[in-house]
Biotite code that builds the C-alpha atoms (Angstrom):
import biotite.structure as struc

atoms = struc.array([
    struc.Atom([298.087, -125.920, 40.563], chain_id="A", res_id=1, res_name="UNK", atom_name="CA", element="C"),
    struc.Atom([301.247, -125.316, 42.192], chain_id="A", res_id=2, res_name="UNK", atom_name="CA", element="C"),
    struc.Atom([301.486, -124.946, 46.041], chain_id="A", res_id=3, res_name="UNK", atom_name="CA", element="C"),
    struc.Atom([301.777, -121.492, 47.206], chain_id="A", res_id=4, res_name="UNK", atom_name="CA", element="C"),
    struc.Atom([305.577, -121.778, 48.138], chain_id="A", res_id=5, res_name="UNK", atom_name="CA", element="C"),
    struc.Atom([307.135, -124.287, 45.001], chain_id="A", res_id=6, res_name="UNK", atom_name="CA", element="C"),
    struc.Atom([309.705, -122.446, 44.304], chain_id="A", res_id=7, res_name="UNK", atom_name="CA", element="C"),
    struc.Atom([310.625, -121.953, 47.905], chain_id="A", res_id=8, res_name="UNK", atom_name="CA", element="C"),
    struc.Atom([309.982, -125.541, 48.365], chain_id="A", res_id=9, res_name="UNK", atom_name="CA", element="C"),
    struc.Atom([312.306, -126.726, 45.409], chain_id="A", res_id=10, res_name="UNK", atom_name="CA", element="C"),
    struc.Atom([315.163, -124.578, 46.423], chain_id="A", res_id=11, res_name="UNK", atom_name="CA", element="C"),
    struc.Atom([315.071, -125.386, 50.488], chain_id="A", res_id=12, res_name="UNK", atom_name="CA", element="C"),
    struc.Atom([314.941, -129.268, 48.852], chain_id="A", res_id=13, res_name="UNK", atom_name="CA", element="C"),
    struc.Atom([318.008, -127.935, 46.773], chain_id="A", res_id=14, res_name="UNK", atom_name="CA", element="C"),
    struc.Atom([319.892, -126.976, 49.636], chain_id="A", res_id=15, res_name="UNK", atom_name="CA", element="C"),
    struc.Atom([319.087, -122.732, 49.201], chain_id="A", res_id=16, res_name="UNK", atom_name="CA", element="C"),
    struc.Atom([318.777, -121.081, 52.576], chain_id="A", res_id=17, res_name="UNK", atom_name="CA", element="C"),
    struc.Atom([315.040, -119.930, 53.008], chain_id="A", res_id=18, res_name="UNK", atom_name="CA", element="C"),
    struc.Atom([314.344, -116.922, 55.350], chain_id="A", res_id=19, res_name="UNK", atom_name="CA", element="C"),
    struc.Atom([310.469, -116.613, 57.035], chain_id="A", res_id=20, res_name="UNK", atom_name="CA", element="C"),
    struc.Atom([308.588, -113.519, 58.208], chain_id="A", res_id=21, res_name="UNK", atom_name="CA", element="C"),
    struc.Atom([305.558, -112.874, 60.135], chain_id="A", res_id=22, res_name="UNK", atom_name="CA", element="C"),
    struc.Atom([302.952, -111.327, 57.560], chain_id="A", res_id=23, res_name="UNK", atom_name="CA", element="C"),
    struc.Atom([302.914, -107.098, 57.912], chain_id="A", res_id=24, res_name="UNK", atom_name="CA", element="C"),
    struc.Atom([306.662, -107.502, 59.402], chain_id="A", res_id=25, res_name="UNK", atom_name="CA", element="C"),
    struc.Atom([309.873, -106.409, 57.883], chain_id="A", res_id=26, res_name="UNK", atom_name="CA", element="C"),
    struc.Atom([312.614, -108.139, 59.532], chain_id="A", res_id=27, res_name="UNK", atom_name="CA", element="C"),
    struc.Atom([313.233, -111.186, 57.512], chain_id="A", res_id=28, res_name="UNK", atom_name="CA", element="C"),
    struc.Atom([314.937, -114.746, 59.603], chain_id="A", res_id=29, res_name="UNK", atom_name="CA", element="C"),
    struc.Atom([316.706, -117.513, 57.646], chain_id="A", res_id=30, res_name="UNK", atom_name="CA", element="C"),
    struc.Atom([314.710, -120.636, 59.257], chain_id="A", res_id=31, res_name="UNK", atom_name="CA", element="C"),
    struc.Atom([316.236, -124.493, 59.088], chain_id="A", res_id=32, res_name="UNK", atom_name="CA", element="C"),
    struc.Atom([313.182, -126.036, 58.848], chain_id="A", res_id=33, res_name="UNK", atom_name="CA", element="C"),
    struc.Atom([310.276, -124.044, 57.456], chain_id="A", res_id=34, res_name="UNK", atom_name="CA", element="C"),
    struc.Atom([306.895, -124.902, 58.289], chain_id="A", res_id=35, res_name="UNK", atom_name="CA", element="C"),
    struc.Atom([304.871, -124.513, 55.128], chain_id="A", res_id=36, res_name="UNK", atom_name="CA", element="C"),
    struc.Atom([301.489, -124.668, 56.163], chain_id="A", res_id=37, res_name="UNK", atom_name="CA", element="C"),
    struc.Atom([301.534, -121.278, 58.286], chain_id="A", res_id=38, res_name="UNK", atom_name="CA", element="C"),
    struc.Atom([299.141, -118.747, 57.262], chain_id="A", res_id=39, res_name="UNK", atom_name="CA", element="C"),
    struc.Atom([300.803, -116.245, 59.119], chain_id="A", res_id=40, res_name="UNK", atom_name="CA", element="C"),
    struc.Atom([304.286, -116.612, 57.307], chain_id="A", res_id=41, res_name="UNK", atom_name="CA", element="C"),
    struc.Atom([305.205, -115.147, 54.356], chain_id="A", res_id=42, res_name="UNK", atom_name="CA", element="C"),
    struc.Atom([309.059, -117.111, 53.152], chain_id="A", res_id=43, res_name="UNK", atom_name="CA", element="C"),
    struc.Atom([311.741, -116.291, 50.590], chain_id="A", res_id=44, res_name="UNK", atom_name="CA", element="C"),
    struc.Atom([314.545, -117.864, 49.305], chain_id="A", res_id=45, res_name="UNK", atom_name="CA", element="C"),
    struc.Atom([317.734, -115.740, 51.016], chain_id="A", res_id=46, res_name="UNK", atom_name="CA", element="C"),
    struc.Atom([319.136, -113.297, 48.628], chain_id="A", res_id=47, res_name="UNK", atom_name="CA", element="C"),
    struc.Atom([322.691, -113.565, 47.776], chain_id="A", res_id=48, res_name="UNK", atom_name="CA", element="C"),
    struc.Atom([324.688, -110.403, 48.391], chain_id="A", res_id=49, res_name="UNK", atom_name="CA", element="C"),
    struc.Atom([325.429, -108.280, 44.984], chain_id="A", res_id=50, res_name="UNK", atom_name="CA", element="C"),
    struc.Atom([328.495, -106.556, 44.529], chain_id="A", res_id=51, res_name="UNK", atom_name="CA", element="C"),
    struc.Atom([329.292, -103.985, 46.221], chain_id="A", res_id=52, res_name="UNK", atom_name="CA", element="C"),
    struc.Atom([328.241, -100.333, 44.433], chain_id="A", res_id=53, res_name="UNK", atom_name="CA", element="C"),
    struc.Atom([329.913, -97.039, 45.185], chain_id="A", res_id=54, res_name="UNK", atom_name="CA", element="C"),
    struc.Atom([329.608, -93.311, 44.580], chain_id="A", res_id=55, res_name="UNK", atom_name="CA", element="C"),
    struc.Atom([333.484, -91.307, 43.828], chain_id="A", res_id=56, res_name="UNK", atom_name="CA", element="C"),
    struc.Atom([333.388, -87.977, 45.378], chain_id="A", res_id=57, res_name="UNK", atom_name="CA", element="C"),
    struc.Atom([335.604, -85.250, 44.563], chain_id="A", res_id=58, res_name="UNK", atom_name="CA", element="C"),
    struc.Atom([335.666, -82.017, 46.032], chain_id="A", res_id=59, res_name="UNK", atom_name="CA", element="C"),
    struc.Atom([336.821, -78.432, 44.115], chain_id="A", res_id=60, res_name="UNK", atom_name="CA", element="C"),
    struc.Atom([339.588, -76.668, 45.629], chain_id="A", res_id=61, res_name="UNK", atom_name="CA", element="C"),
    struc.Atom([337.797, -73.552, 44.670], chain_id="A", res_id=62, res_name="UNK", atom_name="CA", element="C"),
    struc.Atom([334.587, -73.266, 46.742], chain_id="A", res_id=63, res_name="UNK", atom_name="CA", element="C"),
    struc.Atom([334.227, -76.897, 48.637], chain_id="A", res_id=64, res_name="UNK", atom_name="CA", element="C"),
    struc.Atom([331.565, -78.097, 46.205], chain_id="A", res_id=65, res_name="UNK", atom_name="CA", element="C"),
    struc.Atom([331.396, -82.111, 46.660], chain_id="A", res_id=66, res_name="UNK", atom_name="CA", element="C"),
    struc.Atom([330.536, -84.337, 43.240], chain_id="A", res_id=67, res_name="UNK", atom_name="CA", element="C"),
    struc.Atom([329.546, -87.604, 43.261], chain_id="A", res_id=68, res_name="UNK", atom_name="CA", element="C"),
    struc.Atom([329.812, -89.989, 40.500], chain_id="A", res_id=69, res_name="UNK", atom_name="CA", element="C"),
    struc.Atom([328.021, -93.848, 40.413], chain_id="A", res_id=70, res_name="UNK", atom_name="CA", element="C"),
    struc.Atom([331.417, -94.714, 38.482], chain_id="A", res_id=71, res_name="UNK", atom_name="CA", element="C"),
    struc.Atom([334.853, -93.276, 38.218], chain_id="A", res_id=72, res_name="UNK", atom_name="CA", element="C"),
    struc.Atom([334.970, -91.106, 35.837], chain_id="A", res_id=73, res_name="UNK", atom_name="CA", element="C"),
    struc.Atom([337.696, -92.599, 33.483], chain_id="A", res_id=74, res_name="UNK", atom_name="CA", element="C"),
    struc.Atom([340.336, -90.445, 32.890], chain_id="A", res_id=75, res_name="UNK", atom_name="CA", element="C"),
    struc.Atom([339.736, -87.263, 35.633], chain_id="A", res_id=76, res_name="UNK", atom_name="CA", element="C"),
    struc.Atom([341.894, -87.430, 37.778], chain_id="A", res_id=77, res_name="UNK", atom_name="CA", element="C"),
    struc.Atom([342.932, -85.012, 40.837], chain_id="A", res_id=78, res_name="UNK", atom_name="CA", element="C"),
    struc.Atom([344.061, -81.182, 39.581], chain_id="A", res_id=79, res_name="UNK", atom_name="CA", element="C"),
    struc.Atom([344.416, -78.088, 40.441], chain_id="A", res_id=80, res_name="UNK", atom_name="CA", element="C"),
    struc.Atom([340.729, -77.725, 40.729], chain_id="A", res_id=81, res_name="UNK", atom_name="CA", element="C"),
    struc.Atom([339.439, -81.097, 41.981], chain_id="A", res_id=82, res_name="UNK", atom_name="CA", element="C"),
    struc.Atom([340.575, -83.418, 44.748], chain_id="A", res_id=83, res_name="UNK", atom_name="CA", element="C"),
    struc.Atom([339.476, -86.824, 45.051], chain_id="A", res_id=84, res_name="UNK", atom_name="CA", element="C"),
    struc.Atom([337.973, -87.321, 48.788], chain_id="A", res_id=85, res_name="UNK", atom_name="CA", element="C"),
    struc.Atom([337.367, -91.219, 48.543], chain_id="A", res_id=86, res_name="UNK", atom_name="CA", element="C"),
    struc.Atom([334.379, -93.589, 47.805], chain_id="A", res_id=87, res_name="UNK", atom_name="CA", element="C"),
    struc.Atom([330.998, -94.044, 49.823], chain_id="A", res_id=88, res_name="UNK", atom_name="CA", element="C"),
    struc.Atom([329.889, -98.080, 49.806], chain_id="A", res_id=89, res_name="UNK", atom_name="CA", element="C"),
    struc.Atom([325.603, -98.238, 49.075], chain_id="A", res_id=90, res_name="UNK", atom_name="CA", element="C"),
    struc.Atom([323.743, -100.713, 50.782], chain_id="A", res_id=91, res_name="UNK", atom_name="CA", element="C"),
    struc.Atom([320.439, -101.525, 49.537], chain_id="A", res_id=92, res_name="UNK", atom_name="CA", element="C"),
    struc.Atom([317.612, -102.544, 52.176], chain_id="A", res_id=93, res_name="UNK", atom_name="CA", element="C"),
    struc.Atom([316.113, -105.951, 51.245], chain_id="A", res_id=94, res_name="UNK", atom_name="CA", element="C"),
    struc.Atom([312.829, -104.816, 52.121], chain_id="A", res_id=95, res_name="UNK", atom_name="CA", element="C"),
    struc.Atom([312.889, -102.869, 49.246], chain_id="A", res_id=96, res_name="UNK", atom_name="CA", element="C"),
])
């Protein structure tokens, strides 16, 4: 049977930066030296950031209605009707 945190083990002995948290809290803290045996710990290996993601937004000339788009849309571009008003940069919360 494995211990509890192998894989967390393997990749601290690897070199990975390992992040601890007191059981029930959110806030995660990359530790140096992690102290296994805690029952009150819970530990991850540190995620590594993603690319970023972004929404477009355009807004129509005709009656201020914003639309947002998870890509740009290939091939609309800014016309009479619609004027592009920039991007908005998602974060995602690592608790989730």
């Amino acid at each position: 049977m494995k211990h509890k945190w192998h894989d967390e083990i393997c990749a601290w002995a690897a070199g990975k930066k390992i992040e601890h948290r007191w059981i029930g809290d959110m806030d995660w803290q990359e530790v140096k030296n992690p102290v296994w045996t805690s029952c009150d710990l819970d530990f991850r290996i540190k995620p590594t950031p993603q690319e970023p993601q972004y929404l477009y937004a355009w807004v129509c000339k005709e009656n201020d209605s914003v639309y947002l788009f998870y890509d740009k849309p290939s091939g609309v571009l800014e016309d009479e009707v619609h004027k592009y008003i920039g991007k908005i940069k998602l974060e995602v919360d690592d608790a989730v």
